[in-house]
C-alpha positions in Angstrom: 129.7 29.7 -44.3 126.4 28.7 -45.3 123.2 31.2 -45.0 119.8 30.5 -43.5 117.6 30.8 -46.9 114.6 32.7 -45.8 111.7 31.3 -44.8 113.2 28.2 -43.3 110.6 26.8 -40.6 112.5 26.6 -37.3 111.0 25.6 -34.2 111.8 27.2 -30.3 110.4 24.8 -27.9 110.1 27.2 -24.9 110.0 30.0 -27.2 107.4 31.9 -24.8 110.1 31.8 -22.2 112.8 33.8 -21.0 116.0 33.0 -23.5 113.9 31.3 -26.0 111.3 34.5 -26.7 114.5 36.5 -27.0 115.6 34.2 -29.5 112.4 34.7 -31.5 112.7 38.2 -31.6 115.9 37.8 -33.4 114.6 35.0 -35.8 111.3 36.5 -36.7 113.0 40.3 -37.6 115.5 37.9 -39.7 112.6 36.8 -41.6 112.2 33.1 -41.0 108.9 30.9 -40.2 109.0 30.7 -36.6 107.0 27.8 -34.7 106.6 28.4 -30.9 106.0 25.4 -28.5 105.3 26.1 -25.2 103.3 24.6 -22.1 103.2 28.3 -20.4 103.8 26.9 -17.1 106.9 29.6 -16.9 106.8 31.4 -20.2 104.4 34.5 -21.1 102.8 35.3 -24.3 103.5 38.7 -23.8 106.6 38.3 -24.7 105.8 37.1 -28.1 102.9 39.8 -28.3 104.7 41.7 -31.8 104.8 38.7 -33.5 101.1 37.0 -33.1 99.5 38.3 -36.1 102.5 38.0 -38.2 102.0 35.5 -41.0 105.1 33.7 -40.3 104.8 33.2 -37.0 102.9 30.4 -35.0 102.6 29.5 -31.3 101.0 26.3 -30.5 100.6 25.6 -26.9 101.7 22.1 -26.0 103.5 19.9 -24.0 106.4 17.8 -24.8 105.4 15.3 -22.2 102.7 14.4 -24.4 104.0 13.3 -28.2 100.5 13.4 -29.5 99.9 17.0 -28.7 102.9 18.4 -30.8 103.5 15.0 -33.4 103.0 16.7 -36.8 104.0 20.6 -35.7 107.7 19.4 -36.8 106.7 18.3 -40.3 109.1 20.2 -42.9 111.1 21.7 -40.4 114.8 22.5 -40.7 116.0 23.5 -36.9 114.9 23.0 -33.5 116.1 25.4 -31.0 115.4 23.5 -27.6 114.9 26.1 -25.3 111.9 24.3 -23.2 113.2 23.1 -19.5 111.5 23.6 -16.1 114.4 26.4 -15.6 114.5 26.6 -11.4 117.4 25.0 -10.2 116.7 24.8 -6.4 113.4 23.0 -7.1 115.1 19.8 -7.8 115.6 19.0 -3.7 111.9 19.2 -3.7 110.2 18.2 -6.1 112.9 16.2 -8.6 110.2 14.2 -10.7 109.5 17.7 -12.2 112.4 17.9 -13.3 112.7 14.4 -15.0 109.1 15.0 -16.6 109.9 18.7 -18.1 113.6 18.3 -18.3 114.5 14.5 -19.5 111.4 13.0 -20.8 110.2 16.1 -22.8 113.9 15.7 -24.6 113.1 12.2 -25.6 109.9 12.7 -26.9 110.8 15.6 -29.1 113.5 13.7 -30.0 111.3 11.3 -31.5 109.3 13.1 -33.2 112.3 15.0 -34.3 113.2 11.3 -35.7 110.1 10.6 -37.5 109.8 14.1 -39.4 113.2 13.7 -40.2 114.6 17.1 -39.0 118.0 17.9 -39.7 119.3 19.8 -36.9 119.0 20.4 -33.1 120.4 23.0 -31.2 120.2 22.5 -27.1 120.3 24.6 -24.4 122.6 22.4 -21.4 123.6 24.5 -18.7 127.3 24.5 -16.9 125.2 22.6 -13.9 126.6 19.5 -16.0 130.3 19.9 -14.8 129.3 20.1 -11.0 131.5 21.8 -8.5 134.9 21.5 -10.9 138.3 21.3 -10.1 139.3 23.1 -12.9 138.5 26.6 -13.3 137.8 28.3 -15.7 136.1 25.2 -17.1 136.8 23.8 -21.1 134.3 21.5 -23.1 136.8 18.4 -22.4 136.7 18.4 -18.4 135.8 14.9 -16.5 134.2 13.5 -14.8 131.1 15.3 -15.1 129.7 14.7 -11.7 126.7 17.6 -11.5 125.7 18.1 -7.7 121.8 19.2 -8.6 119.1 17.4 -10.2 118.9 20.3 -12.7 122.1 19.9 -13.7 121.7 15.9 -13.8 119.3 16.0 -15.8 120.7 18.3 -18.7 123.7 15.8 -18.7 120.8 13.3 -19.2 119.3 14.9 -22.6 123.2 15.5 -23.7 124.0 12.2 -23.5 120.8 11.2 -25.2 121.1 13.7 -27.8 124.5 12.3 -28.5 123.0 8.8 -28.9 120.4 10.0 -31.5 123.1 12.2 -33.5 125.2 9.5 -34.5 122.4 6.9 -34.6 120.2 8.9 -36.3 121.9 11.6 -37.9 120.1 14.1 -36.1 123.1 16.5 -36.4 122.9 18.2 -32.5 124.7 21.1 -31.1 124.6 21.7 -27.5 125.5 24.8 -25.6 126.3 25.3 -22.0 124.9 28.4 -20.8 126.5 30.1 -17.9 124.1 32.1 -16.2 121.9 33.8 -18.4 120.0 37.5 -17.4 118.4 39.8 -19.0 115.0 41.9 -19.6 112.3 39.3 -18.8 113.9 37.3 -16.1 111.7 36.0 -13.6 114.2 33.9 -11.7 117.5 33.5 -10.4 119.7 36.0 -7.9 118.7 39.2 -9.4 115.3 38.8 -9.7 115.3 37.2 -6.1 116.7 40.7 -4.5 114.5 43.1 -6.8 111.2 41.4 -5.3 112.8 41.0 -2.1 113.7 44.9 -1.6 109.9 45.6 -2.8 109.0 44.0 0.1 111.8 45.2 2.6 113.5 48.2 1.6 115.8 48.4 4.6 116.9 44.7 4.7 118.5 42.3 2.0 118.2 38.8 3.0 121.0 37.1 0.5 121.6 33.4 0.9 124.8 31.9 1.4 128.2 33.9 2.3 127.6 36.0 -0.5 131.1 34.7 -1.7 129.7 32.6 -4.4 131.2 33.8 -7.5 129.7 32.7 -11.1 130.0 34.1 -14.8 127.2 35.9 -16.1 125.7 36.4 -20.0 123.3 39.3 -21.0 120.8 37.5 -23.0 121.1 39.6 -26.1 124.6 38.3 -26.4 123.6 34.5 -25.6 121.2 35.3 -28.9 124.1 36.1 -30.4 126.1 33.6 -29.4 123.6 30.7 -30.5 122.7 32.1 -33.7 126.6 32.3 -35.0 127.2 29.0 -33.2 124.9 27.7 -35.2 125.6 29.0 -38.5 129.4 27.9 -37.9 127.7 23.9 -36.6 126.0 24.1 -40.0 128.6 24.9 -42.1 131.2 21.9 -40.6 130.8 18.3 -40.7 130.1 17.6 -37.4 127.4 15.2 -36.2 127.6 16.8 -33.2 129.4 19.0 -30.8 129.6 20.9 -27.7 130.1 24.7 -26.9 130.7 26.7 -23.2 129.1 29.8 -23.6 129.4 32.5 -21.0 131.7 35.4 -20.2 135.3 35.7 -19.6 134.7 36.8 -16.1 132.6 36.5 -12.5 130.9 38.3 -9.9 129.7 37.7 -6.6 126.8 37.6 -4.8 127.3 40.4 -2.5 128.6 42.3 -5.5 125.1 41.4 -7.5 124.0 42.8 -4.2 125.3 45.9 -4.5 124.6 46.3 -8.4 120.9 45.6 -7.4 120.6 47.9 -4.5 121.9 51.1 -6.8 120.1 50.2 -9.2 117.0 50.5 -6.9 118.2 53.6 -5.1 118.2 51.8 -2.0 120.9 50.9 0.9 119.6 48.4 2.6 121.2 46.5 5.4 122.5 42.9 4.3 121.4 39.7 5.9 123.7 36.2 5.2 122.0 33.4 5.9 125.2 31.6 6.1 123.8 28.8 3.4 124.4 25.4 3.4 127.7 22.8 2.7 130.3 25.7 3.1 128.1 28.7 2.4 126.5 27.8 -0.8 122.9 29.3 -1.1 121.0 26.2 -1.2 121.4 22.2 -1.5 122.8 21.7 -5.3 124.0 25.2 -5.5 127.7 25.3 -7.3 129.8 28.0 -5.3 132.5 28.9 -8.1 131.4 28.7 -11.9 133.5 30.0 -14.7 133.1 28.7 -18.0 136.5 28.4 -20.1 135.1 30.0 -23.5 138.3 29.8 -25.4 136.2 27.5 -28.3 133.7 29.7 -29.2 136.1 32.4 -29.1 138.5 30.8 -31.8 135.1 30.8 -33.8 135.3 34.9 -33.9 132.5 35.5 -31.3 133.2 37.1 -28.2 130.7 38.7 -25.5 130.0 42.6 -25.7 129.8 42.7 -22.2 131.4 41.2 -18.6 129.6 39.6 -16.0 129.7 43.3 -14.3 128.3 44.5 -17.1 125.8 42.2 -17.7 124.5 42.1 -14.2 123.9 46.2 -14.0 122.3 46.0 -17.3 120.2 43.3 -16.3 119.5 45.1 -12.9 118.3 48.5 -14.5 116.4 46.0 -17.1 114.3 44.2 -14.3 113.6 47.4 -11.9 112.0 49.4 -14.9 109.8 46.0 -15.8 108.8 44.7 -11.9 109.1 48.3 -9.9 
């Protein structure tokens, strides 16, 4: 397998957020030149606060809506992790041109610019909102139609399928990874988050949308770093132009059982509230009831998660009440 020589400029484009400052931890403590571009509109440079004085480290704010602000930060550089996305799911019934503008057109410009400095390799974070509400479950790599039911996840299939376009036209050698749902220390969205800052408010009630039978796969972000990094390393070392990984957990929880996780962790028995949801007790418009992620790929790579969903949910839960309570 081939070995990142040290000092290899990579780039995380929404490296101030919440998977991709994780992933700069990592990168910076394995001693490489790490270039950070990010908008801020969800990220927090906090999160990046050990590495700003390092000598191998840069953060430039810009946005990838706009080529000119971010057209010569990709000269000489060997990887871009694309991490940068507007990352709310639910806004996409709202407000959907937000999500084309951060989501679809920021991919294209950076891959453009990605084509005129001549980088080698992307690596891009999709999301298993492409495959929709599946048939099959747990879900492989080779499923069809992909027929996402949210704007979110219609617009990650967007930058896959123009990521595939510019691999083999280009030679932009591209590895994308579908995420399950990703938690962890520095979450500031999602199910989790939602109950902690709801129960600061109301102790004694937990409003939960949906049925609270929704059941998805869960991935502590330290082992979606993880995961990413070998993925990589194992992308680089075949003779792929491109390719496509699940990665998530072998398991799922529910809602009401994320509930539950939350509440303990917060010391609190609150009484629960079910909206009832929408379509069949989905949370909101776009929300996928039943997500599993068939991981048997990355597994016959020789990676495999330290922890379940279960696992990575009480983690995450004790993670999140010690930052926001």
């Amino acid at each position: 397998m081939i070995t990142w020589v040290s000092l290899l400029k990579v780039v995380v484009t929404g490296g101030a957020g919440f998977i991709g400052s994780h992933l700069v931890d990592h990168l910076m403590r394995q001693g490489y030149h790490v270039i950070v571009l990010d908008n801020l509109s969800s990220g927090e440079m906090e999160y990046l606060r050990n590495w700003l004085d390092h000598k191998h480290f840069e953060f430039h704010k810009v946005d990838l809506r706009d080529v000119s602000s971010f057209n010569d930060l990709l000269k000489d550089v060997h990887v871009v992790f694309h991490f940068a996305a507007n990352p709310e799911v639910r806004i996409g019934a709202q407000k959907p041109q937000d999500i084309w503008d951060n989501n679809v057109i920021a991919t294209y410009n950076l891959l453009e610019v990605m084509r005129a400095q001549k980088v080698p390799f992307l690596v891009f974070a999709s999301s298993s909102t492409v495959y929709g509400e599946a048939s099959k479950i747990p879900t492989p790599e080779d499923y069809g139609p992909l027929e996402p039911i949210s704007i979110y996840g219609a617009s990650k299939l967007a930058c896959e399928a123009m990521i595939s376009g510019y691999a083999f036209t280009f030679k932009i050698r591209s590895l994308v990874l579908r995420f399950a749902n990703i938690i962890g220390s520095r979450l500031r969205h999602g199910v989790i988050y939602d109950f902690i800052m709801k129960l600061k408010k109301n102790p004694n009630v937990l409003e939960i949308l949906g049925d609270g039978s929704q059941r998805k796969s869960y991935l502590h972000v330290s082992d979606t770093v993880n995961a990413t990094i070998h993925l990589f390393n194992t992308f680089q070392d075949s003779d792929k132009v491109y390719d496509v990984y699940n990665v998530g957990s072998d398991d799922w929880v529910t809602v009401k059982e994320i509930a539950e996780i939350v509440s303990k962790a917060m010391n609190l028995t609150p009484k629960f509230h079910f909206t009832g949801g929408v379509e069949g007790g989905r949370g909101w418009i776009g929300d996928v009831k039943y997500m599993l992620l068939d991981i048997e790929k990355l597994k016959s790579t020789g990676w495999r998660p330290k922890m379940s969903s279960k696992e990575a949910v009480e983690r995450t839960a004790k993670e999140l009440v010690s930052e926001l309570c």
